[in-house]
Each structure stands twice: as structure tokens, then as C-alpha cells.
C-alpha positions as CSV (number, residue, x, y, z in Angstrom):
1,X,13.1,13.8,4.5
2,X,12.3,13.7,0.8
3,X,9.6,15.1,-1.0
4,X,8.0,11.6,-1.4
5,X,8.1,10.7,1.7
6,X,6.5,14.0,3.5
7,X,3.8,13.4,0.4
8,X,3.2,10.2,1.9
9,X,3.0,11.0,5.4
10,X,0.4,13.8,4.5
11,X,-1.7,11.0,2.4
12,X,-1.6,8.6,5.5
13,X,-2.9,11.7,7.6
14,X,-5.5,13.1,5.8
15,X,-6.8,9.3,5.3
16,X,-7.2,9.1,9.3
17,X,-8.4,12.7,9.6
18,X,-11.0,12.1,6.9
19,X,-12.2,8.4,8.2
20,X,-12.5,10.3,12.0
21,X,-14.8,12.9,10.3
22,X,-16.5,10.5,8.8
23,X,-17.6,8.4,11.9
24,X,-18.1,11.3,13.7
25,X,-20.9,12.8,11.1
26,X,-22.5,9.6,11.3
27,X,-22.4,8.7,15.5
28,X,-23.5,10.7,18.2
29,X,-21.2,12.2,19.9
30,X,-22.7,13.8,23.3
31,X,-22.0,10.5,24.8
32,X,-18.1,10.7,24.1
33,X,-17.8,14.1,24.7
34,X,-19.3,13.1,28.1
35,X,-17.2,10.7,28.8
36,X,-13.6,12.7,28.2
37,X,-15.0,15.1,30.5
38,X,-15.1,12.6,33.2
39,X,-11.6,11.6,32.5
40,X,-10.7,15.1,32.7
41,X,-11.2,14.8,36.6
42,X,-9.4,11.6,37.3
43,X,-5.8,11.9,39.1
44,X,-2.9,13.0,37.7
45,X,-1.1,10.2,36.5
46,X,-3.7,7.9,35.9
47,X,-4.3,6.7,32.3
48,X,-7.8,8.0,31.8
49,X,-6.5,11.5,32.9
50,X,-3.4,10.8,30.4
51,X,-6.1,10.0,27.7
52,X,-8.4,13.3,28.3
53,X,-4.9,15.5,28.4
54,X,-3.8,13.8,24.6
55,X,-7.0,14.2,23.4
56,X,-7.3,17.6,24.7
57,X,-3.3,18.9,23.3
58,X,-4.6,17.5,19.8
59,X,-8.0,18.7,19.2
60,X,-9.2,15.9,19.5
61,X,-12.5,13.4,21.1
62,X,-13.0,9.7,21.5
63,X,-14.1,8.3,18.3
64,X,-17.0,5.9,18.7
65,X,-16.4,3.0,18.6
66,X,-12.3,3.3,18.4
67,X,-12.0,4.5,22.6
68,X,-9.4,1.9,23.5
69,X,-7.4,3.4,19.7
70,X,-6.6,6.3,21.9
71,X,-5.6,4.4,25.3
72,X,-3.1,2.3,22.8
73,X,-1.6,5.5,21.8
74,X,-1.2,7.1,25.7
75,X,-0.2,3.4,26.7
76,X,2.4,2.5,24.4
77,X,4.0,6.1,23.9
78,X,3.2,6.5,20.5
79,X,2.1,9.9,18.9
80,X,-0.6,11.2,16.6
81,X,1.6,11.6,13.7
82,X,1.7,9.2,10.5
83,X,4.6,7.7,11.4
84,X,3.6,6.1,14.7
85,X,0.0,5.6,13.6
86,X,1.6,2.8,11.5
87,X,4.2,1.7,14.1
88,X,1.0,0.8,16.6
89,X,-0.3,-1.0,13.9
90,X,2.8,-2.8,13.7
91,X,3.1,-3.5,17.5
92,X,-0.4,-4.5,17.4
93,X,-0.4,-7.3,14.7
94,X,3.2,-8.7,16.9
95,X,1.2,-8.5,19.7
96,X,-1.6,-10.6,18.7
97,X,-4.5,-8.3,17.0
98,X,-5.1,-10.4,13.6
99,X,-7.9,-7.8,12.4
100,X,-8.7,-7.0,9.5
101,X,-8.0,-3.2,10.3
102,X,-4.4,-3.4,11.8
103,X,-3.6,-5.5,8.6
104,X,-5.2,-3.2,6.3
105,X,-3.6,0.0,8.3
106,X,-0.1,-1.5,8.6
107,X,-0.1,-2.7,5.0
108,X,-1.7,0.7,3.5
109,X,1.8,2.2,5.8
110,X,4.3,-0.2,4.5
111,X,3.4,0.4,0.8
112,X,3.7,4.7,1.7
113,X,6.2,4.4,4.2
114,X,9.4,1.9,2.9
115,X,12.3,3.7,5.1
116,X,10.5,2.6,8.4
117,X,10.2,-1.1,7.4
118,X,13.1,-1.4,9.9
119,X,11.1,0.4,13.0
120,X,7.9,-1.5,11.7
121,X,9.9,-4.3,12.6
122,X,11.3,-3.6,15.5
123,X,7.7,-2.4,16.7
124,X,6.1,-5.6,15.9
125,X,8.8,-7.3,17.8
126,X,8.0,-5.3,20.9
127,X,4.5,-6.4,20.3
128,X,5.4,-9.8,20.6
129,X,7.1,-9.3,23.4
130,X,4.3,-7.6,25.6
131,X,1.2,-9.5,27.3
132,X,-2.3,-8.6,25.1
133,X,-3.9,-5.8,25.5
134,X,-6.1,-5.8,22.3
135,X,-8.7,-6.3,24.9
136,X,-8.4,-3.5,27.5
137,X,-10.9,-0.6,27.7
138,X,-11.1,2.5,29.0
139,X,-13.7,1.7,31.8
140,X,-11.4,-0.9,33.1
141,X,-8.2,0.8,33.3
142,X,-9.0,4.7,33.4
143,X,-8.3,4.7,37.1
144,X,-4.8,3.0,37.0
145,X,-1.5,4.5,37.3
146,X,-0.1,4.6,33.9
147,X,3.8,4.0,34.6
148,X,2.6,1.2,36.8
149,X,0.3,-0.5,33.4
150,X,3.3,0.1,30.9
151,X,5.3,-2.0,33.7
152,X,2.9,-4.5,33.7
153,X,2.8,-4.7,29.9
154,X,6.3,-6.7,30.2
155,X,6.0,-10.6,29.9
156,X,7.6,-12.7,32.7
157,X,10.5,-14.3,31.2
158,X,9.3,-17.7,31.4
159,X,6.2,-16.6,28.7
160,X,9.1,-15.2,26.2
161,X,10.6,-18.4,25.9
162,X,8.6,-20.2,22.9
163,X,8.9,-23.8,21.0
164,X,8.6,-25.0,17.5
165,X,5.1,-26.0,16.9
166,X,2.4,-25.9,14.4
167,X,1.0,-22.2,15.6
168,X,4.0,-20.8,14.3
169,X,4.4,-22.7,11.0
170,X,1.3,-21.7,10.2
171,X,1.7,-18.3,11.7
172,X,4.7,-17.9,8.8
173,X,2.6,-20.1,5.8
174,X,-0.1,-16.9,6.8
175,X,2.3,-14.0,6.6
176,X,3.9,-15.8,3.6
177,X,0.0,-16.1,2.2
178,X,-1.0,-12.4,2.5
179,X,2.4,-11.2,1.4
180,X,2.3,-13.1,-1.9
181,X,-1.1,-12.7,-2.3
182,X,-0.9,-8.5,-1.8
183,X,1.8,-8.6,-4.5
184,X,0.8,-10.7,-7.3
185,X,-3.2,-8.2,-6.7
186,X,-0.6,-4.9,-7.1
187,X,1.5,-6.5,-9.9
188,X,-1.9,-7.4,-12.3
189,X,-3.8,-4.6,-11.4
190,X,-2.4,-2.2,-14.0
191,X,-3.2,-5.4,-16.7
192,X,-6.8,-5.2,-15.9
193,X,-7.1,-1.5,-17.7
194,X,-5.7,-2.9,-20.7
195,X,-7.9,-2.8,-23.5
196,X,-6.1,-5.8,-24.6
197,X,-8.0,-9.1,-23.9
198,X,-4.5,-11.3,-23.5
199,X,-3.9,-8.9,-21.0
200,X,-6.9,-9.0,-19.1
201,X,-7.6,-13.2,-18.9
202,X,-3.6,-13.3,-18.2
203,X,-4.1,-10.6,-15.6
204,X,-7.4,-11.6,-14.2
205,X,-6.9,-15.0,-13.1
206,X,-3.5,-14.2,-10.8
207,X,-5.3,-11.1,-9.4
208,X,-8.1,-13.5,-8.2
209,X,-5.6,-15.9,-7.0
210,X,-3.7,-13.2,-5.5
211,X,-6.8,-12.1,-3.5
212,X,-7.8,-15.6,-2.1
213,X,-4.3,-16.1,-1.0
214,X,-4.5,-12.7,0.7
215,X,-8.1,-13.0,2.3
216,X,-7.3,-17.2,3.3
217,X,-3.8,-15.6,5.3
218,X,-6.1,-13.3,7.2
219,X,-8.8,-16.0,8.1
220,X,-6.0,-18.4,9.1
221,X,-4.9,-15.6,11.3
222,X,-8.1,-15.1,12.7
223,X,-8.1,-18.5,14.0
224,X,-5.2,-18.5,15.6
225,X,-5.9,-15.5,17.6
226,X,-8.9,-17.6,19.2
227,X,-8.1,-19.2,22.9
228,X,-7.7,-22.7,22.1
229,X,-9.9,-24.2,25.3
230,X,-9.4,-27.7,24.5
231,X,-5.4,-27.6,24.9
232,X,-3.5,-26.5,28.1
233,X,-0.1,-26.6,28.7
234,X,1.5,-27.3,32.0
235,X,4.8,-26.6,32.3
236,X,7.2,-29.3,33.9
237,X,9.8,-28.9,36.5
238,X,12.4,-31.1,36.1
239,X,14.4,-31.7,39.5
240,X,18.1,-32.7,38.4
């Protein structure tokens, strides 16, 4: 590992160290001190005693707010280093968490972090490949056996096969949006200290388009990442 690349890590590190300090000096936090103790007692094996044990090995508490951040990291195996904070990220977004803070986290790693692109990838592919879990908390599943959840996070094979359809052109149109839109804002923002006013109205103008391309890609996300109640598919069974 380069020099660059350990400065980067250590960048993306103290970034997460200082935004956990900072919710923590803001939020009480009796209530999640309270509530690793409890997982403390759980059986061995389960997740919420998993949880408490991570937690405990780094130093660490729940962070208001951020509780099922840790089960994601017990649950899918990834450490607490700067490497696999990104790589979550990444397996996140594939497996269906448009937010604006796994977008903003696994961009912030991409631009630090360019020789894991590859095991970004592969991560996000992994995430595609897993049922959601965006939603699961740590009252819900605390109690279950945690080889028996990772098991479970496996589709059935009939859910991995997928069809050309307007969710995933527009699921590429909004990767294609954000990713233009992130480099033309990087590209003018050096023009926009220029003291030179040519400079600035030529800079100024693509750095705004840049930013509504990159903030309309994330809303079209968004909505995709909504239950579509009016649409059900039922899948036929063609007897030959």
C-alpha cells in the first residue's frame, strides 16, 4: 500500500470518527448504552450478542440514530476499517438503499479509494443479489441466530432471474445522471476561484448543470426504491 492510499484511508476514518463524535455530543446516550448492555446478555450466537461483542472489541456504542449501521456490519461480515465502511456502502446501494447517505459515503470512497473500484463492484453485485434488509432493526432480529439470518439473506433463484423493463433503464439513465453530473461539479470547481470572469460564467453554468443532473439521479432513485402498490406481477407456469 502506497503512501496515498494509507493517507486516504486515514482521511475516510477520521471523517467517521469525527461525525460519530459529533452525534454523540449532541444525543443522549444513557439510552444506547442501555440498550448494548441488554444485548450483552443475549445467547451466544445470536446477532444482538454478535452486535454487543463488535461493539465492545472496538470501543465502541450504538450511535443514535445509526443502530441497524452496526447490525449491517455484524450481518454482512464487514469490518470497522475504511476499506469495508465503503464496501457496505457499496453492497447497500446494489441492494436497494437509494439514500442520500450511502450515495454520498460510497461516492466520498470511490473518489479516495480508486484501487477497490473492482471489490466496490463486486460488493454492490452481492447486494443485488441478497433480499433487503435496509429495513431490519435491532429489536426485530437481536434474538436470531446469526449464521441462520446470513442464510436467509440469499434470494431464491427464481427472484435472481430479472427482465428488461423500464425500472432498469431508468435505473442506468440514474447512475449515468449522477455520474456525469459528479464530474462535470469536480471538473468546474477549480474555475469558480478564478478571478477571471470568462472563467467563472463558463464554469458556473456546467457546475449548476452538473448539480441538477446529480441531485435529479438521486430523486429518480428515490422513487424507484418505493413499493409500487398498483403493479403486481404473477408469475406464469407454462405446462409444455
Amino acid at each position: 500500500m502506497n503512501i496515498l492510499q494509507k493517507i486516504a484511508r486515514k482521511i475516510i476514518k477520521q471523517s467517521f470518527d469525527l461525525s460519530v463524535s459529533t452525534i454523540e455530543f449532541f444525543s443522549k446516550m444513557e439510552p444506547y448504552k442501555q440498550k448494548v448492555l441488554e444485548l450483552r446478555k443475549l445467547e451466544n450466537g445470536t446477532l444482538g450478542k454478535e452486535i454487543a461483542e463488535c461493539l465492545d472489541e472496538h470501543n465502541l456504542t450504538l450511535v443514535p440514530k445509526y443502530e441497524s449501521h452496526d447490525l449491517k456490519h455484524v450481518l454482512l461480515n464487514y469490518e470497522m476499517t475504511a476499506e469495508d465502511e465503503i464496501r457496505m456502502q457499496a453492497f447497500m446501494v446494489g441492494n436497494g438503499n437509494y439514500s442520500i447517505p450511502s450515495f454520498a459515503i460510497l461516492i466520498f470512497g470511490t473518489i479516495l479509494l480508486p484501487d477497490l473500484w473492482r471489490t466496490f463492484y463486486s460488493d454492490f453485485k452481492k447486494g443485488r443479489k441478497s433480499i433487503r434488509i435496509s429495513k431490519w432493526t435491532i429489536e426485530k432480529y437481536a434474538n436470531r441466530n446469526l449464521n441462520e439470518l446470513r442464510y436467509e439473506l440469499l434470494k431464491p433463484e427464481f427472484e435472481q432471474k430479472t427482465i428488461f423493463d423500464m425500472n432498469q433503464v431508468t435505473k442506468f439513465g440514474a447512475f449515468a445522471s449522477i455520474t456525469v453530473g459528479i464530474f462535470g461539479m469536480v471538473f468546474c470547481l477549480p474555475f469558480l476561484f478564478s478571478s477571471n470572469m470568462a472563467d467563472l460564467v463558463g464554469a458556473g453554468f456546467p457546475f449548476v448543470g452538473g448539480a441538477i443532473l446529480a441531485v435529479g439521479g438521486l430523486l429518480a432513485l428515490s422513487n424507484l426504491s418505493r413499493p409500487n402498490k398498483s403493479l403486481q406481477v404473477t408469475p406464469c407456469i407454462i405446462n409444455g
